[in-house]
N, C-alpha and C positions, 0 to 999 in steps of 0.2 A: 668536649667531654665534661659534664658533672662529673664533679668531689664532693663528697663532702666528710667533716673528719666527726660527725655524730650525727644523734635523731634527736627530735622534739615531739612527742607526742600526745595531744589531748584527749583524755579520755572523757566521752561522751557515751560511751556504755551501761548499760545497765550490770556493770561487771567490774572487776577487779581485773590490772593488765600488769604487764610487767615487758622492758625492750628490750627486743634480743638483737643482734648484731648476725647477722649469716653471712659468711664467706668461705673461702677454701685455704686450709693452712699450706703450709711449704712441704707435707709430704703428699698433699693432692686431697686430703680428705675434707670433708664438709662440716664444718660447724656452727652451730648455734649458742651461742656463747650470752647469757645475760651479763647486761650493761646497766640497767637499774635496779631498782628494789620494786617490788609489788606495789600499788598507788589506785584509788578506788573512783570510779564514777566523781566527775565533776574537776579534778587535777589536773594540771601539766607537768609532764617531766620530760627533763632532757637529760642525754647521755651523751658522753664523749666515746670514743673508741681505742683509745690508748690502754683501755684495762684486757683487750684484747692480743693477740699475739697474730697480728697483722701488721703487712708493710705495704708503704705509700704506694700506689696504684694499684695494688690489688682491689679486684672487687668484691662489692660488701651490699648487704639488701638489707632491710628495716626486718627483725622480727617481733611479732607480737604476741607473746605468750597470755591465754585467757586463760582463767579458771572458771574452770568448772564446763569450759566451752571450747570451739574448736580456734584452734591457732591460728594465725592470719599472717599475711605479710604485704609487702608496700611495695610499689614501684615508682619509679625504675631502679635498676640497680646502679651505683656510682662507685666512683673509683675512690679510695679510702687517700684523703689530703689530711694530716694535721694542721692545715692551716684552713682547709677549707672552709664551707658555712657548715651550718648545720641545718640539714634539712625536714622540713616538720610536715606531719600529718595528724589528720583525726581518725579513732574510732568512736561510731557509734553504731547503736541495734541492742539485741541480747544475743546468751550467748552462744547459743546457736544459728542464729541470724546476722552477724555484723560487718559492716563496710567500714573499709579504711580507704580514706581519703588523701589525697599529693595535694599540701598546699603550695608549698615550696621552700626555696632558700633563703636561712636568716643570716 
């Protein structure tokens, strides 16, 4: 089973991103919860998941918030470790066009 306790993602976009965390809280409901700040074409940022209200083995998927473009997200889904790695992807394209990429665990 992949953990992982955040994301890493390189933005290769012709856009501005921002990482959202998606998972299901404790009363069943679905969230998307930003985990970073906004970060432009050519950056990396990573986020932890503890700013979250999620517990260890729940699961959790990479979101990708675009502006001005359509939203994305990452597979596969992992089970939320505070110890785990953190697992990194890229986007690139514009912003109506963009692929997000599974590198792997850091």
């Amino acid at each position: 089973m992949a953990t992982a306790r955040g994301f890493e993602l390189i933005n290769n976009g012709a856009f501005v991103v921002s990482i959202h965390a998606i998972y299901t809280d404790s009363a069943g409901d679905q969230q998307n919860t930003p985990i970073s700040g906004n970060f432009p074409l050519g950056t990396t940022e990573t986020a932890t998941l503890e700013k979250c209200a999620i517990t260890p083995n729940d699961w959790v998927q990479l979101g990708i918030w675009v502006q001005a473009g359509d939203d994305r997200t990452g597979s596969p889904n992992f089970r939320y470790d505070p110890n785990g790695p953190i697992q990194a992807y890229s986007i690139s394209g514009t912003t109506l066009d963009s692929t997000v990429t599974y590198i792997g665990s850091r």
